[in-house]
PABAZA-493350 format. One record per atom (N, C-alpha, C): y, x negated, z negated; atom name. Coordinates in pm, whole numbers. Each point is the difference from the previous one (the first is absolute). Layout:
! PABAZA-493350
        Y        X        Z   at
        Y        X        Z   CA
...
***
This chain:
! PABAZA-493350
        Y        X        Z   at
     1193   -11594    15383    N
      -39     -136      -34   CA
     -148      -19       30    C
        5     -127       53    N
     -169       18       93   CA
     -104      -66     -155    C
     -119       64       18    N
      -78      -69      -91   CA
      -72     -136      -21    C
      -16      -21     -107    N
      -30     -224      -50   CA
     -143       49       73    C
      -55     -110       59    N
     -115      -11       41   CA
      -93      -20     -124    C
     -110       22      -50    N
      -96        4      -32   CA
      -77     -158        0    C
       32       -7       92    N
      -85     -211       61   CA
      103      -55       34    C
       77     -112      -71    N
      117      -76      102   CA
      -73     -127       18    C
       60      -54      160    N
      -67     -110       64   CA
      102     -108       22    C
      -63     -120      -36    N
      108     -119      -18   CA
      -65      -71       88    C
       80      -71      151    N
      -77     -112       26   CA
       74      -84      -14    C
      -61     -130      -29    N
       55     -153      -61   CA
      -60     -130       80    C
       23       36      151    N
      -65     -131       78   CA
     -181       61      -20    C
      -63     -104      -21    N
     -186       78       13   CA
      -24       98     -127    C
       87      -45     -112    N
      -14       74     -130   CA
       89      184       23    C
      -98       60      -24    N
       35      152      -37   CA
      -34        7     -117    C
      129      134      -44    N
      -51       56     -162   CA
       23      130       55    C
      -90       62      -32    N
      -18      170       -2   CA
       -1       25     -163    C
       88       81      -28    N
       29       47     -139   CA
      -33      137      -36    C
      -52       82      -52    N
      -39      131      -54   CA
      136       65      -58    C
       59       68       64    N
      127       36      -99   CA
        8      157        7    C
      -59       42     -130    N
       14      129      -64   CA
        3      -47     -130    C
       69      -80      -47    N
       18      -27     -170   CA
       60       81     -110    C
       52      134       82    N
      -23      143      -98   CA
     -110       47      -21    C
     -109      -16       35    N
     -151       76      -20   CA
     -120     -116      -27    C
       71     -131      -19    N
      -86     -126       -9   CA
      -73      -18       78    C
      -29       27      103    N
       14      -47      185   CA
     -114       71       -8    C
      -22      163      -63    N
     -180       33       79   CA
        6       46      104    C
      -68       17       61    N
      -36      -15      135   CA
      -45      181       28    C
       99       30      110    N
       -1      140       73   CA
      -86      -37      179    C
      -12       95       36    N
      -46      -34      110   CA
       87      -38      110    C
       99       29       -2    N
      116      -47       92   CA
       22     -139      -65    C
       -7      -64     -113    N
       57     -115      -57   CA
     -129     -123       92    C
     -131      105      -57    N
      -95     -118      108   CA
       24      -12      151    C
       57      103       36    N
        2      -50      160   CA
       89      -60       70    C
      121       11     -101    N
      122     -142        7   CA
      -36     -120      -81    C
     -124      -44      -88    N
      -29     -115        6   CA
      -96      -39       66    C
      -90       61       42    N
      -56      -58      111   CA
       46      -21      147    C
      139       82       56    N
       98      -36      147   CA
       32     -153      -93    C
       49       -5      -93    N
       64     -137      -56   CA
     -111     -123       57    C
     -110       34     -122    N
      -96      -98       73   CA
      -77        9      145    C
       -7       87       57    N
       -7      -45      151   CA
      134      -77       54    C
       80       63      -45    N
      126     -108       52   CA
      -24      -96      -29    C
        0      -65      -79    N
      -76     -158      -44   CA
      -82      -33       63    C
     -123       31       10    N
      -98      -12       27   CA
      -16      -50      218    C
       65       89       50    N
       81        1      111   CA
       93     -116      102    C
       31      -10     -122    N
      158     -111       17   CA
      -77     -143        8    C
       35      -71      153    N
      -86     -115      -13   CA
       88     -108      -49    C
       94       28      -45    N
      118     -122      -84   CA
      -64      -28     -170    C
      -43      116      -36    N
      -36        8     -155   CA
     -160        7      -24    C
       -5      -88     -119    N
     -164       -2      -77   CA
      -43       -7      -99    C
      130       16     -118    N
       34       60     -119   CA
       43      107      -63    C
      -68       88      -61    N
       67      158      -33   CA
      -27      -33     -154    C
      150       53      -68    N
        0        9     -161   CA
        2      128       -1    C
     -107       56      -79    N
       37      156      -27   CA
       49      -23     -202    C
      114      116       37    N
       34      -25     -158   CA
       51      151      -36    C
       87        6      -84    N
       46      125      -59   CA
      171       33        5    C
       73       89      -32    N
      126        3      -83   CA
      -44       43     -144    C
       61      -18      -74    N
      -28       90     -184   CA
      -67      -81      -50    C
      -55      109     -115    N
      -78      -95      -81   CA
     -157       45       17    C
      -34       27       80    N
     -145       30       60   CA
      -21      -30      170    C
     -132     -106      -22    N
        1        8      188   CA
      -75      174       30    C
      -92       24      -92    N
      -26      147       69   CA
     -113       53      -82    C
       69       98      -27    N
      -39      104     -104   CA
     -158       53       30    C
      -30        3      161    N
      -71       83       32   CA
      -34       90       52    C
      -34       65       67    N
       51      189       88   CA
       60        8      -57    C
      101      156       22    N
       53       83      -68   CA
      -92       92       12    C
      -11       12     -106    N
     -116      104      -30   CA
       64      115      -72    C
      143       16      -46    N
       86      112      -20   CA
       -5       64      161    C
       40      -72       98    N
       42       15      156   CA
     -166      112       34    C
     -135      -66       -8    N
     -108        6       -4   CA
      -50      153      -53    C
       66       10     -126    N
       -1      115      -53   CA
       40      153       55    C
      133      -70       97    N
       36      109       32   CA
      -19       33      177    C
      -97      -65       22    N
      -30      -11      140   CA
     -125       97        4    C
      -25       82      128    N
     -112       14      -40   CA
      -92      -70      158    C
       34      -90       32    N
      -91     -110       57   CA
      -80     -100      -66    C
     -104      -28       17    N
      -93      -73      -34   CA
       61     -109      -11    C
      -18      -90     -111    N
       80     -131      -14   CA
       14     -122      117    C
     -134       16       72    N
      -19     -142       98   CA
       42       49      134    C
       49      152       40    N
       37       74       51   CA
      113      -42      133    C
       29      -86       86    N
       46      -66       58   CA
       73     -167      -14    C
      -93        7      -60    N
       -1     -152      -60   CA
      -28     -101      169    C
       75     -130        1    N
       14      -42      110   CA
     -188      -38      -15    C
      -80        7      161    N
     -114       -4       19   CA
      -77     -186      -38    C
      102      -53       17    N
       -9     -128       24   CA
       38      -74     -129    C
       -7       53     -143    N
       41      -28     -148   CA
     -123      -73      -26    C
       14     -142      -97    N
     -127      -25      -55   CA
      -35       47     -126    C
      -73      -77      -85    N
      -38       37     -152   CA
      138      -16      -58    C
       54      -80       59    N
      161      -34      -84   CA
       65       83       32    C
        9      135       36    N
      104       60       30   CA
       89      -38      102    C
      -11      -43       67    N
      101      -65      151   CA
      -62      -37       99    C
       64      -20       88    N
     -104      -98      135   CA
      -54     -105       -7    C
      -79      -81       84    N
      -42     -117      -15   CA
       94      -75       69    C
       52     -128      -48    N
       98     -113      111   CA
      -74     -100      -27    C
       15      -61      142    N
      -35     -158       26   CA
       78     -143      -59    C
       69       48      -78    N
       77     -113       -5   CA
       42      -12     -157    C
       40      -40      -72    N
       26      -87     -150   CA
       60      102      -69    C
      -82       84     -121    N
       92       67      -88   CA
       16      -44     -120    C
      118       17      -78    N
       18      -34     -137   CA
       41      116      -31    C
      -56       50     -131    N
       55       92      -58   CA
       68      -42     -129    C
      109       67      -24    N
       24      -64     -152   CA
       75      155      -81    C
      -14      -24     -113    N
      -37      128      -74   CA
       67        5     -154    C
       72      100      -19    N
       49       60     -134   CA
      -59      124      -62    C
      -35      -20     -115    N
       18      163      -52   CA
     -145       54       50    C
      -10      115        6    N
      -81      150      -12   CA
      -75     -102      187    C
     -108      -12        5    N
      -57       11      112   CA
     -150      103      -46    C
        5       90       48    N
     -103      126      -14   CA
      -88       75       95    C
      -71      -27       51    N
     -122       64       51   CA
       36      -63      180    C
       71       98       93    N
       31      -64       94   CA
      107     -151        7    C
       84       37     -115    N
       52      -97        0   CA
      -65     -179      -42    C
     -103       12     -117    N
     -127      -78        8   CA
      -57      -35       93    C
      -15      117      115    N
      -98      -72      100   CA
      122     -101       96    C
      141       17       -2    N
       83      -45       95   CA
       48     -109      -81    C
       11      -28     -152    N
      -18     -174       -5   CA
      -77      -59       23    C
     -105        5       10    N
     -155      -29       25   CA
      -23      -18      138    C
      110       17       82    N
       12        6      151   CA
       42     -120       44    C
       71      -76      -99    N
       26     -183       23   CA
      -93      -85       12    C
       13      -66       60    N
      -62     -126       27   CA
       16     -117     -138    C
      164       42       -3    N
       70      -38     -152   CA
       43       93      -75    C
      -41        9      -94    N
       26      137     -136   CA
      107     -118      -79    C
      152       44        3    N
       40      -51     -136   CA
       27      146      -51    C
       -3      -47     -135    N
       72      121     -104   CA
       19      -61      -77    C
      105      114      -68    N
       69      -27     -150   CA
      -39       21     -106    C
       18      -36     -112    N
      -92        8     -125   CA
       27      192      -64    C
       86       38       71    N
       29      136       -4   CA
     -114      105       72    C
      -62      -75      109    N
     -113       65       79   CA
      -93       64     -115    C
      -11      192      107    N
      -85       47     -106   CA
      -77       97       98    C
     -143      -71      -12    N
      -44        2      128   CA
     -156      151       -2    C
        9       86       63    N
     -149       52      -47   CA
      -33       76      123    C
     -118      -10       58    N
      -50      109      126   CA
      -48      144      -35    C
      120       66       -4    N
      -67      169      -73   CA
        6       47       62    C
      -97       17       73    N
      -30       78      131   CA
      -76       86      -46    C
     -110      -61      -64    N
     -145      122      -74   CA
       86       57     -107    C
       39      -47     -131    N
       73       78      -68   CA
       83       94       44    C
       70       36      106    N
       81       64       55   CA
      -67       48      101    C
     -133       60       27    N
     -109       82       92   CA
       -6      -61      121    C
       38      -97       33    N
      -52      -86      135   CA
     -102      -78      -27    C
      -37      -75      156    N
      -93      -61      -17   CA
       37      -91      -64    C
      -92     -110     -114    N
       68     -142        7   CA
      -72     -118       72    C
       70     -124        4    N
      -23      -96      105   CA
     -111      -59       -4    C
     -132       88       35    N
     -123      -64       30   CA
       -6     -153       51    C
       55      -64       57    N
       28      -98       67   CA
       42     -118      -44    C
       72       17     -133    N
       48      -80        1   CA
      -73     -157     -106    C
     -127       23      -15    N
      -71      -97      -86   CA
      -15     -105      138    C
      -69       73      123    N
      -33     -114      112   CA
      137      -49       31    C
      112      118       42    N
      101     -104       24   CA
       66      -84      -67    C
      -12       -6     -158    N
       58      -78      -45   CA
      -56     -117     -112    C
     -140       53      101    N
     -116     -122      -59   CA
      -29       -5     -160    C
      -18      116      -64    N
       32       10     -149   CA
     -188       54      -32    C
       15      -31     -151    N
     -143       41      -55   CA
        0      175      -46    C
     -107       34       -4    N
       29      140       64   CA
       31       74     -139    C
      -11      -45     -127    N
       82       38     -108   CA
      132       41       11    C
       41     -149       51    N
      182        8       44   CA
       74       98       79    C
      -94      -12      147    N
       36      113       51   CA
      -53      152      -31    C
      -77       38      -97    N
      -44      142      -16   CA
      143       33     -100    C
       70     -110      -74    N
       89       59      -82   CA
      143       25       72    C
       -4     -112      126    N
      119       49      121   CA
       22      149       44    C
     -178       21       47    N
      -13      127       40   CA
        3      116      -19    C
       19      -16     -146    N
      -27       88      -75   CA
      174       55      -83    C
       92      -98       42    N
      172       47      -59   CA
       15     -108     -107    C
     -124      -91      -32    N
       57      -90     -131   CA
       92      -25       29    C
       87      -41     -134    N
       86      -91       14   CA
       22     -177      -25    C
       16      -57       84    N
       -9     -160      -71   CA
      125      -80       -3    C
      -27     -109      -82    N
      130      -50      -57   CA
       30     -102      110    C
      189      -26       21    N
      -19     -134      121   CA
     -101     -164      -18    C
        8      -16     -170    N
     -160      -98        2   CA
      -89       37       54    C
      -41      132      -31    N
     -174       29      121   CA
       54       48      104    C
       89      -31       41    N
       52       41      185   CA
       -4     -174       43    C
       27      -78     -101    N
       14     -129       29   CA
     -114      -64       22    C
     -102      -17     -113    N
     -115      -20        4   CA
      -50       86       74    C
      -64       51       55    N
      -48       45      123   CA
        9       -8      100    C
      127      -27       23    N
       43      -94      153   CA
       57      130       91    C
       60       99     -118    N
       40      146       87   CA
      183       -5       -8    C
       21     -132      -28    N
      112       11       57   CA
       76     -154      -27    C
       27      -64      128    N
       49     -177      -31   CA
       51      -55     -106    C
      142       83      -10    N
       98      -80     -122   CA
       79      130      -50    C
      -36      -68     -159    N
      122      129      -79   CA
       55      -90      -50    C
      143       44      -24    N
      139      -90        7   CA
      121      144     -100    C
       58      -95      -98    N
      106       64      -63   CA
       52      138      105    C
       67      100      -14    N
       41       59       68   CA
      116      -28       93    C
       47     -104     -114    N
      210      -11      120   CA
      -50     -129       78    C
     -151       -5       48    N
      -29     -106       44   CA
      -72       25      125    C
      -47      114        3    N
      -26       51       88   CA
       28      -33      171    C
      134       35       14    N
       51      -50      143   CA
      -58     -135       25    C
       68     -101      -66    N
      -20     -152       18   CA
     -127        2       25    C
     -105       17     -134    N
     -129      -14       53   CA
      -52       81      130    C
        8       66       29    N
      -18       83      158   CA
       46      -80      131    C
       96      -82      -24    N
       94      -93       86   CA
      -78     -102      -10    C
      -67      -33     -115    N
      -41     -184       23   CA
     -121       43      100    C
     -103       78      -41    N
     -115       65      115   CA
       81      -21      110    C
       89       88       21    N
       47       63      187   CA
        6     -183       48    C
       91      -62     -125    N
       34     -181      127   CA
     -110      -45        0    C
      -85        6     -155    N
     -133      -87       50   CA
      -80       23      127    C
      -65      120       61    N
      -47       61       85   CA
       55        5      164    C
      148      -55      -40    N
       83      -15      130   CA
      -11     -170       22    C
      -26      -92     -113    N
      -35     -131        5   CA
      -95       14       88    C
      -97       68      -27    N
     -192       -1       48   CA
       28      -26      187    C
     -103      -16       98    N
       41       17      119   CA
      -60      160       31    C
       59       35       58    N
       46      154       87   CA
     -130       79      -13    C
      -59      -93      164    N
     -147       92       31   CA
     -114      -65      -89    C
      -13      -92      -95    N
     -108      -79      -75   CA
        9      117     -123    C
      106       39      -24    N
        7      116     -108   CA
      -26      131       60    C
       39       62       91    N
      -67      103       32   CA
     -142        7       42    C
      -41     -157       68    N
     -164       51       12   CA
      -42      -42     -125    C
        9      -31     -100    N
      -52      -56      -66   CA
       -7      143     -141    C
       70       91       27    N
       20      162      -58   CA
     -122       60      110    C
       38       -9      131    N
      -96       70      112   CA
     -127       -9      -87    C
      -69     -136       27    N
     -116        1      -39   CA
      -48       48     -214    C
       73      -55        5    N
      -28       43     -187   CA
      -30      178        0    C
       53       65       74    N
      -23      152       27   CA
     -102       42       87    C
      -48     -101       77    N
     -104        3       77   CA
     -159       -2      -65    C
       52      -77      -93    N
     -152      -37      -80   CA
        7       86     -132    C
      110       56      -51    N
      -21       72      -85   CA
      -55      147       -8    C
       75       68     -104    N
      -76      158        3   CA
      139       24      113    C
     -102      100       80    N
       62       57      119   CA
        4      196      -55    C
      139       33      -10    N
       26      110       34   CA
      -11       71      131    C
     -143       74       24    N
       22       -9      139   CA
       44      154       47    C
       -8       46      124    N
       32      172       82   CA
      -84       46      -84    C
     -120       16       -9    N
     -155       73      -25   CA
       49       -2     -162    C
       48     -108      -90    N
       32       18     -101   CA
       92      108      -32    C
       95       -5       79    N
      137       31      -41   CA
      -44      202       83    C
      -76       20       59    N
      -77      117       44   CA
      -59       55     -144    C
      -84      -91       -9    N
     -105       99     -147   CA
      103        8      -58    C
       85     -109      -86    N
      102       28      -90   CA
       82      139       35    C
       39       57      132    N
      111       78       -4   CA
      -82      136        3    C
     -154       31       44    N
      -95       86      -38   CA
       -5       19     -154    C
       14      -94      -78    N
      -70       43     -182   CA
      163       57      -38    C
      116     -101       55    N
      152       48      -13   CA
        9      142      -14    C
      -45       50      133    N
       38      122       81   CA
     -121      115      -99    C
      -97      -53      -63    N
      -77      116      -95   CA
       99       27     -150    C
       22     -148       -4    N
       72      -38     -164   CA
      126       92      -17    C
       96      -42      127    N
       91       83       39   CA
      -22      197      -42    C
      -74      -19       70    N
      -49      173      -20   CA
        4       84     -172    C
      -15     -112      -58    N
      -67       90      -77   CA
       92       45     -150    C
      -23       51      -82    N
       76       46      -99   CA
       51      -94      -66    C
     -110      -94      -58    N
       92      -90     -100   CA
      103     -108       69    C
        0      -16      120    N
       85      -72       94   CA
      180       67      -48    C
      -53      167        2    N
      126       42       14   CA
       55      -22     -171    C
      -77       35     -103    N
       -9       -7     -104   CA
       65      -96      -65    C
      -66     -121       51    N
       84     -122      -51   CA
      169      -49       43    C
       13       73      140    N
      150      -13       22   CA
      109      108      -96    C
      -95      116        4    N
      103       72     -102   CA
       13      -14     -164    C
     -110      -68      -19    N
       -9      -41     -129   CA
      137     -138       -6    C
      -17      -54       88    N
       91     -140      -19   CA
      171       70      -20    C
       -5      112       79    N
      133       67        4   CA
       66       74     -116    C
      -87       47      -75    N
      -21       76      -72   CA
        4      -94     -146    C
       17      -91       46    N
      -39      -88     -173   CA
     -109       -8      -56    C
     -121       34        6    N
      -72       33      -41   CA
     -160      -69       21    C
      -93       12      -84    N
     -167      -69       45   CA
      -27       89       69    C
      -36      -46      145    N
      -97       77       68   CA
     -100       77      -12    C
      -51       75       14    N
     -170      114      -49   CA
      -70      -34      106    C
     -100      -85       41    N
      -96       -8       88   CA
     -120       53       15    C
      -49       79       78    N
      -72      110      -42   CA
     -121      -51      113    C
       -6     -120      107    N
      -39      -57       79   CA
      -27      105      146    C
       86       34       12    N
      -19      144       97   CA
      127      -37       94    C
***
């Protein structure tokens, strides 16, 4: 019996949904899982019929986060063939209209990949936190310029806080939270509104908004995979994955 894909791809006329489907492990993310969602979104991205991508989930989590059980038992460096061309969000960059919409557990990578919409819906179930530093990675230096926040807000992003969908709301870190069995519909009224809009007035009109903003650039995404590649190295990196396995508080010994 051949195996469920990892990323299933729906096209619907210009509208695609790329779905995350590992909803036995609450969709965290292995390294093979990233490199079938990013073929997904180049497929999109590609396709000159389509200019809408919904990224969503199966289960009751869009994504847990690495597997950092998987992580544990690897002994490759976490960022370790990671596709070259990944942004801060964990995925590629596309030219064209994303909505993300979101249940449940979104956690560290999975955080950075709702945050990857253009449109963030979620459900009042969204439980959202970037634990990247808590869990011996880097965390998302970046993300106060990109998401235009006061640097309070973002030091507590960066740092694994956790915040409630009101301060995901108020902050403007994520469009609309909506009952949970409401979810779909609201995700649907976005996809028609946006298909109302005209075609290329909406894509340049994304072009430029990314043009003038904070730019993730090569030279960035270089230093970043230099401090990665030390962080990587070192003890408490490994520490914190076996601690997560293990049940247990980590011992950080900063080594």
């Amino acid at each position: 019996m051949s195996k469920e894909p990892l990323v299933l791809y729906n096209k619907n006329g210009p509208v695609v949904t790329v779905t995350l489907n590992r909803p036995e492990k609450l969709n965290a993310i292995t390294h093979e899982f990233h490199h079938q969602l990013n073929a997904a979104l180049r497929k999109f991205n590609d396709d000159p019929e389509t200019y809408i991508v919904v990224l969503n989930a199966n289960g009751r989590a869009f994504c847990a986060g690495r597997d950092i059980a998987a992580q544990a038992q690897s002994s490759s460096p976490v960022t370790h063939g990671l596709d070259p061309e990944t942004t801060q969000f964990g995925v590629i960059p596309v030219e064209k209209l994303v909505i993300t919409s979101c249940r449940g557990h979104a956690i560290g990578v999975g955080g950075y990949m709702a945050m990857y919409g253009d449109v963030r819906v979620v459900s009042e179930t969204f439980n959202f936190a970037l634990m990247e530093l808590p869990t011996a990675m880097l965390g998302p230096y970046w993300i106060g310029q990109e998401e235009t926040l006061p640097r309070a807000v973002a030091f507590r992003l960066a740092v694994g806080d956790r915040f409630t969908t009101d301060e995901l709301k108020h902050w403007g870190l994520v469009t609309e939270v909506v009952p949970d069995a409401q979810l779909e519909s609201a995700t649907q009224r976005w996809v028609d509104y946006l298909l109302s809009l005209p075609r290329r007035h909406l894509l340049e009109t994304k072009r430029l908004m990314k043009e003038i903003g904070y730019q993730y650039s090569r030279e960035t995404y270089k230093k970043e995979m230099d401090v990665r590649a030390h962080l990587d190295s070192l003890n408490d990196t490994r520490e914190a994955a076996l601690a997560f396995v293990e049940k247990r508080k980590p011992k950080f010994t900063g080594s």
